[in-house]
C-alpha positions as CSV (number, residue, x, y, z in Angstrom):
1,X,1.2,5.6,7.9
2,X,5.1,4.3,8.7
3,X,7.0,3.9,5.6
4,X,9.4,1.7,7.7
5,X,9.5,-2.1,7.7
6,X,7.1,-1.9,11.1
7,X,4.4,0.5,12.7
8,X,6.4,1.9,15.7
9,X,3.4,3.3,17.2
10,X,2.2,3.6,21.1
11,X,-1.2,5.5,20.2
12,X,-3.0,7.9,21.9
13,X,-4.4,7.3,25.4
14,X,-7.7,8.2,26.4
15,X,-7.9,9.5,29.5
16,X,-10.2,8.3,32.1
17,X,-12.9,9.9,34.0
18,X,-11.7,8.9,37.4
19,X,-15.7,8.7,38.4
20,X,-16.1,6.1,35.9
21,X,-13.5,3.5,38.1
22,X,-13.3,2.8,41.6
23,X,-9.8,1.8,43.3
24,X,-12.1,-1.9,43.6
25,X,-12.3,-1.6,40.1
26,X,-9.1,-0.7,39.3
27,X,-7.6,-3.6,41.3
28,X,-9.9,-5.8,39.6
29,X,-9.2,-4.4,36.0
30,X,-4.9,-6.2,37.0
31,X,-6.4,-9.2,39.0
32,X,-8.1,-10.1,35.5
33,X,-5.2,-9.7,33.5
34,X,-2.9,-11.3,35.9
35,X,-4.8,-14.5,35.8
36,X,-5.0,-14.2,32.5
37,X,-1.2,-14.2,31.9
38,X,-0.7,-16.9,34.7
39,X,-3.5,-19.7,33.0
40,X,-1.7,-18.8,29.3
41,X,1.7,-19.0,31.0
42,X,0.8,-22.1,33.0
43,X,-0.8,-23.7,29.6
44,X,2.0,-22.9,27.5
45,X,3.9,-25.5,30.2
46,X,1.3,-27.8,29.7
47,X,1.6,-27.8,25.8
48,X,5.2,-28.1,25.8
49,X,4.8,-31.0,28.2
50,X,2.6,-32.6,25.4
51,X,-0.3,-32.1,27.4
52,X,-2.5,-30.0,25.1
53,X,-3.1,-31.2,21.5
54,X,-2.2,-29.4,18.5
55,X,-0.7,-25.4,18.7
56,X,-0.7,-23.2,21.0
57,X,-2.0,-19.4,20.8
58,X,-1.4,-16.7,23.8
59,X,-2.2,-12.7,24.0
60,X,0.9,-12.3,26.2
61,X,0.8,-8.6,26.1
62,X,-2.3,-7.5,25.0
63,X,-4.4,-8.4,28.2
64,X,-5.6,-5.1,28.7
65,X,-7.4,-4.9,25.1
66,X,-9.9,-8.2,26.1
67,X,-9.9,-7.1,29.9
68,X,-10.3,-3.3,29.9
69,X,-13.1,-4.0,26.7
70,X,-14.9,-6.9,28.7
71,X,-15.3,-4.9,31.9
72,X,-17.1,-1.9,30.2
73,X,-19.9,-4.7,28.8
74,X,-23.1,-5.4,30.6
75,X,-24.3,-8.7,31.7
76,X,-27.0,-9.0,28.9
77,X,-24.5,-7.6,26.2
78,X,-23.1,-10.6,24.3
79,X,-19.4,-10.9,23.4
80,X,-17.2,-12.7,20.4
81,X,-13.7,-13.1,21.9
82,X,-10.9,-14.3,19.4
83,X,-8.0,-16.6,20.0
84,X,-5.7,-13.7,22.2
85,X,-8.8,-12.7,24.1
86,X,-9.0,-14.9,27.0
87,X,-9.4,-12.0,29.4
88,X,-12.8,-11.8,27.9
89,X,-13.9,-15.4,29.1
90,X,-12.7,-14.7,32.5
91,X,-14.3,-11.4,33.5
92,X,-17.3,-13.2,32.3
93,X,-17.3,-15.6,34.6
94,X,-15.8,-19.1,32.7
95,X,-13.3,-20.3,35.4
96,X,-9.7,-21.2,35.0
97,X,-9.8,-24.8,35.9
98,X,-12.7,-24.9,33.1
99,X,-10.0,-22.9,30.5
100,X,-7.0,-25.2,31.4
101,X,-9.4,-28.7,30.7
102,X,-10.6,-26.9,27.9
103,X,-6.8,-26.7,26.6
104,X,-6.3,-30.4,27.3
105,X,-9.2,-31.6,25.4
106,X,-10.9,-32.9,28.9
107,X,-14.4,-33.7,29.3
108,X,-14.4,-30.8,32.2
109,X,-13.8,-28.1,29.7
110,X,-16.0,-25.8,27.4
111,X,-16.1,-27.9,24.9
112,X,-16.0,-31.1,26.5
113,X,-13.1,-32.5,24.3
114,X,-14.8,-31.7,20.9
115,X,-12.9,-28.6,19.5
116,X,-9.6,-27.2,19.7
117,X,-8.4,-26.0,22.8
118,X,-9.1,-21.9,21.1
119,X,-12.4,-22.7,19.9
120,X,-14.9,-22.5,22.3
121,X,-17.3,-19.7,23.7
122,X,-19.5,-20.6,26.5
123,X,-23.0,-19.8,26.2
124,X,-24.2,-19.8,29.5
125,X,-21.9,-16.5,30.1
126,X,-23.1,-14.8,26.5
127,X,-19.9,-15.7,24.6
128,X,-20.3,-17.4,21.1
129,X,-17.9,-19.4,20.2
130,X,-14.8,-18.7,17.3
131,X,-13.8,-20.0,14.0
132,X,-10.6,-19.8,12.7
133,X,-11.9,-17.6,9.8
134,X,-10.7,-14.4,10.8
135,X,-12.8,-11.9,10.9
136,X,-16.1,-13.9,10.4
137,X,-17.1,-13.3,14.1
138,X,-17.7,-9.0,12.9
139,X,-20.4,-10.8,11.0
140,X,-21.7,-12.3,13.9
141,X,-21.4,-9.6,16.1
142,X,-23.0,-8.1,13.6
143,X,-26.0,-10.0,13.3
144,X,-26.3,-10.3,17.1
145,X,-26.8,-6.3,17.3
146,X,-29.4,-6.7,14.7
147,X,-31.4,-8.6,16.5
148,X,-31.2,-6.5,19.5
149,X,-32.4,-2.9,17.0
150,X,-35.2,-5.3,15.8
151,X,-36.2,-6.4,19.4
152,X,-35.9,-3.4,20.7
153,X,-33.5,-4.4,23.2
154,X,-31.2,-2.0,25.3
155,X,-28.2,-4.4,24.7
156,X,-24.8,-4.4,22.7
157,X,-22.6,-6.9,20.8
158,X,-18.9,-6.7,20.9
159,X,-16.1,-8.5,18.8
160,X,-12.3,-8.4,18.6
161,X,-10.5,-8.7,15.4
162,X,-6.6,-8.3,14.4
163,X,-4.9,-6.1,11.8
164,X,-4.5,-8.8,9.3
165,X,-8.6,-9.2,9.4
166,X,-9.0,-6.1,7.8
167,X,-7.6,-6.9,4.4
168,X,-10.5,-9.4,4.0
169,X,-14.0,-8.8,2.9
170,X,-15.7,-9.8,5.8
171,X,-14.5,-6.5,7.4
172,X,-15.8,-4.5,5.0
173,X,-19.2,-6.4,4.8
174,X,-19.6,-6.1,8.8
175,X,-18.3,-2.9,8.7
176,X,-21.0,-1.7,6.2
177,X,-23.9,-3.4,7.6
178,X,-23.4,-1.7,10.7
179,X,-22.7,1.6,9.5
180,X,-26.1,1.2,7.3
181,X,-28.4,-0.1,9.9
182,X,-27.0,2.0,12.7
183,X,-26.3,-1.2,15.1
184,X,-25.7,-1.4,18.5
185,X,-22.1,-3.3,18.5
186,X,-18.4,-2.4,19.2
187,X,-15.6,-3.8,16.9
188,X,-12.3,-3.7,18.6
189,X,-9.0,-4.0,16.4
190,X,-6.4,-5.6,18.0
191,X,-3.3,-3.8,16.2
192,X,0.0,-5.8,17.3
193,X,1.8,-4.7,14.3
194,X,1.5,-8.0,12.9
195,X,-0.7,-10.6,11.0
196,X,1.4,-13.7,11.6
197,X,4.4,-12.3,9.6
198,X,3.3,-9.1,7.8
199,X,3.6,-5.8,9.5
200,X,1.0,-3.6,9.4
201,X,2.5,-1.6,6.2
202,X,2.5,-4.1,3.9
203,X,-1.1,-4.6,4.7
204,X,-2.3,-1.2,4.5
205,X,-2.2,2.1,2.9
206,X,-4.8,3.4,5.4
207,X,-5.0,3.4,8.8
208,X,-8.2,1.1,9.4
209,X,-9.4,3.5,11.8
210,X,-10.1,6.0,9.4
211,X,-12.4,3.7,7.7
212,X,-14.8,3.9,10.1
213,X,-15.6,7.6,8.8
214,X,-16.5,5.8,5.1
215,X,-19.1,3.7,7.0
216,X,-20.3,6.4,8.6
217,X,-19.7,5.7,12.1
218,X,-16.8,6.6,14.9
219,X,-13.6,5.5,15.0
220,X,-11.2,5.8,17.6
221,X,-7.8,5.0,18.2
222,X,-6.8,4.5,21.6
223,X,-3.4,3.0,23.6
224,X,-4.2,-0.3,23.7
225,X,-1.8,-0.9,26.8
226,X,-3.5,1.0,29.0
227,X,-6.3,-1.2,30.8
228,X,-8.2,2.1,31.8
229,X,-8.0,3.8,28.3
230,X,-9.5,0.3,26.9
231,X,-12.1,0.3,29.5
232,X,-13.1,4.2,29.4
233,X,-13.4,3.8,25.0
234,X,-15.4,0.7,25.2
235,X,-17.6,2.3,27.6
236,X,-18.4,5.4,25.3
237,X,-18.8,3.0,22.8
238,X,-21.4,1.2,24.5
239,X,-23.1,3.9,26.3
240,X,-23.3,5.8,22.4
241,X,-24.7,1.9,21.1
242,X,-27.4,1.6,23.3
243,X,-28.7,5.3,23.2
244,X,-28.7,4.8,19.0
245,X,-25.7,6.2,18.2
246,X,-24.3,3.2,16.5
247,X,-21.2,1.4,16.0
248,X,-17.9,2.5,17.1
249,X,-14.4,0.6,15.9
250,X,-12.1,1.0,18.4
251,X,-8.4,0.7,17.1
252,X,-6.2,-0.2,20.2
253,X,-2.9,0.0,19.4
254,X,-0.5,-2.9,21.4
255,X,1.8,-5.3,20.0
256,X,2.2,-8.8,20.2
257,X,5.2,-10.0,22.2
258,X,5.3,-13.9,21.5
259,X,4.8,-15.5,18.1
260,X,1.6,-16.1,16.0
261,X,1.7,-19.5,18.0
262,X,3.8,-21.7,20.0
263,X,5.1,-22.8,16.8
264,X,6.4,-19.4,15.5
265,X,9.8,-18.1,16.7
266,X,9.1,-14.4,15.6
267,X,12.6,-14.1,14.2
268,X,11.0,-11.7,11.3
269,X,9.8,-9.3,14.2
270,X,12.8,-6.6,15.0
271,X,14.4,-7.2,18.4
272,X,14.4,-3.4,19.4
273,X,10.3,-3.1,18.4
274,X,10.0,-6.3,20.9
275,X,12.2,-4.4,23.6
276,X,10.4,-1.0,22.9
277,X,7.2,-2.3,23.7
278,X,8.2,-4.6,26.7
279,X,8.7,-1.3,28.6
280,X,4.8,-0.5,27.9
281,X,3.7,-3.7,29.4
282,X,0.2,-3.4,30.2
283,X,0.3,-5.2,33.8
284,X,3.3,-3.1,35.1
285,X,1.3,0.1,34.1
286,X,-1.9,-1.0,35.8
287,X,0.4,-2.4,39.0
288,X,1.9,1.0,39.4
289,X,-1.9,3.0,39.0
290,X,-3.1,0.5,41.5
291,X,0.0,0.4,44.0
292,X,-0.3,4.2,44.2
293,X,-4.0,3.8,45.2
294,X,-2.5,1.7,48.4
295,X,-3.7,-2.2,47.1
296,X,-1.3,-4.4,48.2
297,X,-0.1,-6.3,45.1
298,X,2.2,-8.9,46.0
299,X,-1.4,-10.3,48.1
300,X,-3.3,-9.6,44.9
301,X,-0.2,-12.1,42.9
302,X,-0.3,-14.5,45.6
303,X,-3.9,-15.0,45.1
304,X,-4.1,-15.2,41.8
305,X,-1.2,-17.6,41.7
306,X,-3.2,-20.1,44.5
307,X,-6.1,-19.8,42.6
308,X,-4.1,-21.0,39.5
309,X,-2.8,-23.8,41.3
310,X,-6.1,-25.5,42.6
311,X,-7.2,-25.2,39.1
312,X,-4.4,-26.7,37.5
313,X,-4.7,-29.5,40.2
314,X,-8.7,-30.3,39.3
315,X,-8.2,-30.2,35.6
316,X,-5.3,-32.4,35.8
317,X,-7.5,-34.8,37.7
318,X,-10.5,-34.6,35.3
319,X,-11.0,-37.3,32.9
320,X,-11.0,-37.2,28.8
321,X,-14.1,-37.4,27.5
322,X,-15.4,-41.1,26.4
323,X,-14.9,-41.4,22.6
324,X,-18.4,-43.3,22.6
325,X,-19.9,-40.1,23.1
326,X,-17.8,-38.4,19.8
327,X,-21.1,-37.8,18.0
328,X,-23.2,-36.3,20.9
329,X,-24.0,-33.2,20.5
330,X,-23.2,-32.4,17.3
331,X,-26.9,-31.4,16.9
332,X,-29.2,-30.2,19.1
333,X,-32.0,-32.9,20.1
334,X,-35.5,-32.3,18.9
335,X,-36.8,-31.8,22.2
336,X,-34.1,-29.7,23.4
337,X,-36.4,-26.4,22.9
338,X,-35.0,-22.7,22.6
339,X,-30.7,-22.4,23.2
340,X,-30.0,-19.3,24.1
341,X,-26.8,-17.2,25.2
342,X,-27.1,-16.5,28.7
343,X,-25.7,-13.3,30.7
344,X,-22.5,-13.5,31.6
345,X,-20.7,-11.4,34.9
346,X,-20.3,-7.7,34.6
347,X,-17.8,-6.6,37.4
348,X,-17.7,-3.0,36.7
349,X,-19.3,-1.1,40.0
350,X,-21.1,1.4,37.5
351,X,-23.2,-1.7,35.9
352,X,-24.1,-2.7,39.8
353,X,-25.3,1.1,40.4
């Protein structure tokens, strides 16, 4: 543990098996987090142009902890992505013209208009939607992978959570839960060094990582700027999960580069920390792994960036939602029979073999 004002800490990488990732793969591991920088940078324009209500909340260099996670899931393994993890929605298949309407409060997005623009988790691609009440979704997560041991079922539950989340009790309760019952479910701490305005040392006299030993369970800490470490732990975890082994935490270590929210000017964060880590950006260090495979980048940007643009365009065009409507769905209709999470995408070629 730092005795400094701040964690100055990179962590340790796990290496890949290059078997596990194919050059496709890889390429597809920075086309995810590309868009996903692009649709938070291109929403960020939209809030400050007083197009999307309230705050604004971006993972601006922590795209590899959602992506590389997301990609090592299965399509029937269900998913509880937080406010910086919107690389989770798309590797699961929720488009970005549905993400930006979603952002403006259109009728077009997740939600249709009736949350705030972080709040929503679509079911049809087995994501459950957040609260606010960091971490509350381990509990979830929590109780998915229950349901799976008691079914019988060959799937796992995944959640992120921040460094801040661990000094409440709802950590510890999921934590214990999991540990006790054996669950099949991953829960991946975000550590940016921060919770809002408190650096990881006033939060902490242990590293939550070595928690995980108290539960009884694995805990690994892993270089959460590295897309293919992220992947290659999440995968472990998963494959460990599903064959009984039980929970995992996985502690990837990143940092975040813009403040809690739009709102926060991050004055209290150390200039040189910020610098430090902008030379460990995640999406340079997965250009440079896939330029050396021969993949043609710039074309890879250029899509990404047209792709961005037709979905600006369509949810631009796309109406609000009609405030007659306000009180639909706030319950499910009698009649509406079973809701259930459906399966979302699963890119990775090993889940296609």
């Amino acid at each position: 543990m730092a005795t400094s004002s701040t964690h100055v800490r990179s962590g340790p990488t796990t290496h890949t098996d290059p078997a596990h990732l194919t050059t496709d793969d890889r390429s597809g591991l920075l086309r995810d987090m590309l868009m996903m920088r692009a649709v938070e940078a291109r929403a960020m324009n939209l809030y400050r142009q007083g197009k999307v209500p309230g705050s604004f909340y971006d993972g601006f260099g922590q795209e590899a902890v959602s992506v590389g996670a997301s990609w090592a899931m299965a399509a029937a393994d269900r998913l509880c992505a937080l406010h910086r993890d919107l690389g989770a929605h798309l590797v699961r298949g929720v488009s970005p013209a549905t993400i930006l309407s979603q952002y403006m409060g259109r009728e077009a997005g997740v939600t249709s208009g009736r949350d705030g623009n972080v709040h929503f988790g679509d079911r049809r691609v087995g994501c459950v939607g957040m609260t606010s009440m960091l971490p509350d979704m381990m509990l979830v997560a929590t109780g998915m992978a229950m349901a799976f041991k008691l079914r019988g079922e060959a799937r796992c539950a995944l959640t992120w959570f921040g460094d801040g989340s661990t000094s409440r009790g709802d950590f510890h309760e999921a934590m214990n839960w999991a540990g006790v019952q054996r669950l099949p479910v991953i829960f991946v701490l975000e550590n940016n060094q921060y919770a809002y305005s408190t650096p990881t040392n006033l939060q902490y006299a242990v590293d939550p990582v070595q928690r995980a030993a108290g539960y009884g369970f694995r805990g690994v800490s892993i270089d959460g700027n590295d897309v293919e470490a992220v992947f290659e732990a999440t995968r472990e975890a998963r494959e460990r999960a599903i064959d009984g082994g039980g929970p995992t935490l996985i502690e990837a270590v990143t940092m975040r580069m813009h403040g809690h929210g739009a709102h926060d000017d991050m004055k209290y964060v150390p200039k040189a920390l910020v610098e430090e880590w902008r030379k460990k950006d995640p999406i340079d260090r997965q250009t440079a792994v896939v330029s050396a495979l021969g993949c043609d980048v710039e074309a890879l940007r250029a899509e990404v960036l047209a792709e961005l643009e037709q979905a600006t365009e369509v949810a631009l065009a796309g109406p609000m939602p009609d405030p007659r409507t306000a009180t639909d769905r706030v319950f499910a209709p009698r009649d509406a029979g079973e809701i259930l999470l459906e399966d979302g995408a699963a890119p990775w070629s090993g889940h296609r073999q």
